[in-house]
C-alpha positions in Angstrom: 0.0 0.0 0.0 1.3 3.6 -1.3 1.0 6.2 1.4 -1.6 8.1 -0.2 -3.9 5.1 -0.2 -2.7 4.7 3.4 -3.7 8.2 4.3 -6.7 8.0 2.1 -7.8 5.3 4.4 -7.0 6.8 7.2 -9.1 10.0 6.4 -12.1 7.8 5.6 -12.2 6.1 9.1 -11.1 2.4 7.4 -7.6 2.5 9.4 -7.2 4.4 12.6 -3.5 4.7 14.4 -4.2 2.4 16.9 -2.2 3.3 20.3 -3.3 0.3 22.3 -6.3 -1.8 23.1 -6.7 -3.1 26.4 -10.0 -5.0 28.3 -10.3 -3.4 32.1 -12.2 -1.7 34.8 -13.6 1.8 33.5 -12.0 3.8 36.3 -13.7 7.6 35.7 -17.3 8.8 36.0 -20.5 7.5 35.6 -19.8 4.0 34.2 -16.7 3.9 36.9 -16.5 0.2 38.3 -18.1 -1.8 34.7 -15.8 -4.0 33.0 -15.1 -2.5 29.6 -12.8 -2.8 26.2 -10.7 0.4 25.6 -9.6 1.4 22.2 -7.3 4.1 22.3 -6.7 5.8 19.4 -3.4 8.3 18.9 -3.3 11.8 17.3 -4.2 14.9 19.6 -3.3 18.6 19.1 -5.4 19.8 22.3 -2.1 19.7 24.1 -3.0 19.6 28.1 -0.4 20.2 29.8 -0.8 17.8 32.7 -2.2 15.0 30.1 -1.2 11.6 31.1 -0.9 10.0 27.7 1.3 12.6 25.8 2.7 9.7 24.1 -1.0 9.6 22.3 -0.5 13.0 20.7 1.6 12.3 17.7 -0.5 10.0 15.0 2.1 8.9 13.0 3.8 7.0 15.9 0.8 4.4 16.3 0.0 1.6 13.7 -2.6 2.5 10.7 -4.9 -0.7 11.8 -8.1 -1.6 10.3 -11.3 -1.3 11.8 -12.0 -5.0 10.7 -9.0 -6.2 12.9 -10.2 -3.7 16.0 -13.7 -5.1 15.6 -12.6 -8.5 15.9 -10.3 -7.9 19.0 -13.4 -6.4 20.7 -16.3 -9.0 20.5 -13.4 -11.1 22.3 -14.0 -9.4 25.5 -16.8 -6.8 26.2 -20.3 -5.8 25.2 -18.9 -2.4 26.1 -16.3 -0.9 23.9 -14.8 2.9 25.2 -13.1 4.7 22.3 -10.8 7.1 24.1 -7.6 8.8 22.6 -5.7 10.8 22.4 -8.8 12.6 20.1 -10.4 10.2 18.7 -13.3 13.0 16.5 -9.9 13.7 14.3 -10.9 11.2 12.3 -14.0 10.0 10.8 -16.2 7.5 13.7 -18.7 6.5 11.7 -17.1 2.9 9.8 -16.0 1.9 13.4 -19.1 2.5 15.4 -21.1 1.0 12.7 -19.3 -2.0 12.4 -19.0 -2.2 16.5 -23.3 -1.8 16.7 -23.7 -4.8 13.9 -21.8 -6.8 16.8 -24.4 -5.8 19.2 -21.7 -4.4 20.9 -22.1 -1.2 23.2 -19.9 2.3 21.9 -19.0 5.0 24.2 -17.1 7.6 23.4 -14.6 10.1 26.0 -13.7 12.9 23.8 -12.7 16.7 24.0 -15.2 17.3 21.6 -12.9 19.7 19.9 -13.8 18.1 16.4 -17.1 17.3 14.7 -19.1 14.7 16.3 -18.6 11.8 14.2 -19.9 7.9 14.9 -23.0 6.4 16.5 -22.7 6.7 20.2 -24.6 5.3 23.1 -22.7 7.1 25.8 -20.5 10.9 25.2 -18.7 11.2 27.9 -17.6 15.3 27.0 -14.0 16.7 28.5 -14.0 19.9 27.8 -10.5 21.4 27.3 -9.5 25.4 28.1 -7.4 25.4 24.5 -9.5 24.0 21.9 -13.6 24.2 22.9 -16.5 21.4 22.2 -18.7 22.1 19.2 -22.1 22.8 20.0 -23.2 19.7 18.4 -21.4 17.8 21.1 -22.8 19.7 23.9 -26.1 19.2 22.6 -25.8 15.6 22.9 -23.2 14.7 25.1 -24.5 12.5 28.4 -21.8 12.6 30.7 -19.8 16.1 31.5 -16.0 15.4 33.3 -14.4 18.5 33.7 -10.9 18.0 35.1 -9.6 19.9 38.0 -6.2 21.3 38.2 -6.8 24.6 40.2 -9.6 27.0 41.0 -10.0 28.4 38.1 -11.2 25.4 36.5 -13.6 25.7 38.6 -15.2 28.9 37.1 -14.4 26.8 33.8 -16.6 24.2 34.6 -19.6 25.9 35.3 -19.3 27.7 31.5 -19.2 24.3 30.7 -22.5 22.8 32.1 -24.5 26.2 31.0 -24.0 24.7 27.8 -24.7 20.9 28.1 -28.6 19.8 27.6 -30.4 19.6 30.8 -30.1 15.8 31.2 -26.3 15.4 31.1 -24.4 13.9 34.3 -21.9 16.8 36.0 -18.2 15.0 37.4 -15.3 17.2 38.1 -12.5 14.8 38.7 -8.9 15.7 40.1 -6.2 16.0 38.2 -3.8 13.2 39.4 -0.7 14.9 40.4 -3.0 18.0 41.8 -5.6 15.3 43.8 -4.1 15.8 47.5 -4.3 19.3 47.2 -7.9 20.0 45.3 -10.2 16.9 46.4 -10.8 18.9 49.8 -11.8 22.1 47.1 -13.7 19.5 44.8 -15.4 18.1 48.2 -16.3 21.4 49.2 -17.5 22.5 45.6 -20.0 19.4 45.3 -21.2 20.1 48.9 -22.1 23.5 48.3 -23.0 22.8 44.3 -25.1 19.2 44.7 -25.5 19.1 40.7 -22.1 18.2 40.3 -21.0 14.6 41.4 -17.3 14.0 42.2 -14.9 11.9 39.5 -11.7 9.9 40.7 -9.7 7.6 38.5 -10.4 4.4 40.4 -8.1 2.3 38.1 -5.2 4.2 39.1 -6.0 3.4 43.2 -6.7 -0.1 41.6 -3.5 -0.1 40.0 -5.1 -1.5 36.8 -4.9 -0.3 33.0 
């Protein structure tokens, strides 16, 4: 294969630059504790600073891998499949997803929502990022809102963020790992005084698990 049929591929959603697939606990917000299949795709230009999979960012360093092959992996292991990234809406969802529902298989999605909503999704989980914002497509229909907490002006953040979520959509503000001893005491005061928000920690990590 040429690498213009490679990228052509890729642009259509029939490869994707696989980082790593993996079958675990999902650690983070409202599904936190099921037993899920991650697919983690690579290419991000969001660029958080404290992200914890910077190795995701650069596309080109991940495997062009066909959907087929990803598909097949999947049904293996879980009726839930999480595509996660990296940014997973820069590139096309829709061949995936559709293959992934013809398996009766579950899709969710945890996405900045920096790109056009792409793919047929049961569950949106929405992190917004300060650099590059959702479209309003995404907070239209997202169901889940995890807005990450790094200091107190995310805070202020994340409440511009659930003014612009639909009315139904679940409200987390989760700890940023390195930052958790010093803002879970703001985050447990926050929720007290704001009960429409629900608190967000990355089980997996105190589970020492993927």
């Amino acid at each position: 294969m040429t690498k213009s049929e490679r990228q052509a591929l890729l642009n259509k959603g029939l490869l994707l630059p696989l980082m790593e697939e993996f079958y675990t606990i999902q650690g983070e917000g409202f599904h936190k504790g099921t037993a899920a299949y991650f697919i983690r795709v690579g290419g991000c230009d969001v660029g958080c600073h404290w992200c914890d999979v910077k190795e995701s960012w650069v596309a080109e360093l991940h495997p062009p891998t066909a959907i087929e092959s990803i598909v097949a992996h999947a049904t293996k292991y879980s009726k839930t499949i999480v595509v996660t990234g990296g940014e997973p809406l820069m590139w096309n969802m829709d061949p995936l997803t559709s293959k992934l529902r013809a398996e009766g298989l579950q899709t969710h999605i945890e996405t900045s929502g920096a790109y056009p909503l792409t793919g047929q999704w049961d569950w949106i989980c929405l992190s917004p990022k300060k650099r590059k914002l959702p479209t309003h497509e995404v907070y239209a229909k997202a169901h889940e809102l995890k807005c990450i907490i790094f200091n107190k002006d995310d805070f202020r953040f994340a409440e511009e963020q659930a003014a612009k979520v639909n009315t139904n959509c679940k409200l987390y503000l989760q700890p940023e790992w390195s930052k958790r001893d010093k803002v879970v005491p703001d985050i447990v005061d926050y929720v007290m005084a704001n009960p429409k928000w629900k608190v967000s920690l990355q089980t997996h990590k105190y589970l020492n698990i993927p």
